[in-house]
C-alpha positions as CSV (number, residue, x, y, z in Angstrom):
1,X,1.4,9.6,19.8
2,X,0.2,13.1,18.5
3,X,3.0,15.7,17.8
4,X,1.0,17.9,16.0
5,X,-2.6,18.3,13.9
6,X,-4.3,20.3,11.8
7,X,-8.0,19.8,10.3
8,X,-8.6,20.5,7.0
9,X,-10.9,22.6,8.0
10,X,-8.4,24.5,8.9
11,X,-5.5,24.4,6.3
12,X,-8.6,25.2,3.7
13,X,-9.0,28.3,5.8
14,X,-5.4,29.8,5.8
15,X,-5.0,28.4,1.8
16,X,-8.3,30.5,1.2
17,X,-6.8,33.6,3.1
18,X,-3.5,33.1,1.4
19,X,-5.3,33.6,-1.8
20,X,-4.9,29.8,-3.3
21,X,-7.5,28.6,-5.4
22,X,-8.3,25.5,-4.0
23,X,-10.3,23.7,-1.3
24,X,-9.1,19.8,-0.2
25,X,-11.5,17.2,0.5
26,X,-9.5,14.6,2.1
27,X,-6.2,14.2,3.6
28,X,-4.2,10.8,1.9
29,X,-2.1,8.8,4.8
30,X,1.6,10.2,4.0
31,X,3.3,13.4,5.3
32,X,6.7,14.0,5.1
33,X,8.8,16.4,7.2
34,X,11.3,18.4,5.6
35,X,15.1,19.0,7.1
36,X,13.6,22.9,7.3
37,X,10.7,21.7,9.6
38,X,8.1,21.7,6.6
39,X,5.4,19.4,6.1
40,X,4.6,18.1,2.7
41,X,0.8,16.6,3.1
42,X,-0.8,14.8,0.0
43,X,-4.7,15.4,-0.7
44,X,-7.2,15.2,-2.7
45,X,-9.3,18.3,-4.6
46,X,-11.5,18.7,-7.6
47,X,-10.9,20.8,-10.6
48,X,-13.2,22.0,-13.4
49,X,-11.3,21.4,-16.8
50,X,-12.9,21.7,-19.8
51,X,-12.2,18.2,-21.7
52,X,-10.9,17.9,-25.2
53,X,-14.0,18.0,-27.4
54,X,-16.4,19.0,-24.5
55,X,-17.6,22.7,-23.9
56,X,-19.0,22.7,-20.7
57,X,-16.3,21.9,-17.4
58,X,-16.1,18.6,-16.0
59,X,-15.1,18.1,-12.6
60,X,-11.8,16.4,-12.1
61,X,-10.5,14.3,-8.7
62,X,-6.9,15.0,-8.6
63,X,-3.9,15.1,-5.8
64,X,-2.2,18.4,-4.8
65,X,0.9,18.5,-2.6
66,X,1.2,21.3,-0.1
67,X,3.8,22.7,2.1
68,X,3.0,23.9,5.7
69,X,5.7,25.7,7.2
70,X,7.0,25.0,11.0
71,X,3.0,26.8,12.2
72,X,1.5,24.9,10.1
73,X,0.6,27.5,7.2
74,X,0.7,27.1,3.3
75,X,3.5,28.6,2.0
């Protein structure tokens, strides 16, 4: 059963308006809920690093935690 959703569509939208500087691609399967009422969600994003030895960026697949309060927002 469904106890609550969000899109990515829209946690990119309230990380953009909350000035973070970074956009997710993909959910992974885990949350976890906090005693505080928090989510912690796991996805993916890319990052532009610039390698050891390289001058131009290269873009990076990484994981980035975030916590959504009890609506849902980044915090």
């Amino acid at each position: 059963n469904t106890i609550r959703q969000i899109t990515l569509a829209q946690i990119n939208t309230e990380l953009a308006s909350a000035g973070y500087n970074v956009s997710l691609l993909d959910f992974h399967h885990d949350v976890e809920v906090l005693p505080n009422g928090h989510w912690l969600v796991l996805a993916n994003t890319f990052k532009s690093v610039v390698l050891t030895g390289q001058t131009t960026p290269t873009k990076v697949l990484g994981d980035v935690v975030v916590d959504l309060d009890t609506n849902l927002n980044p915090v």
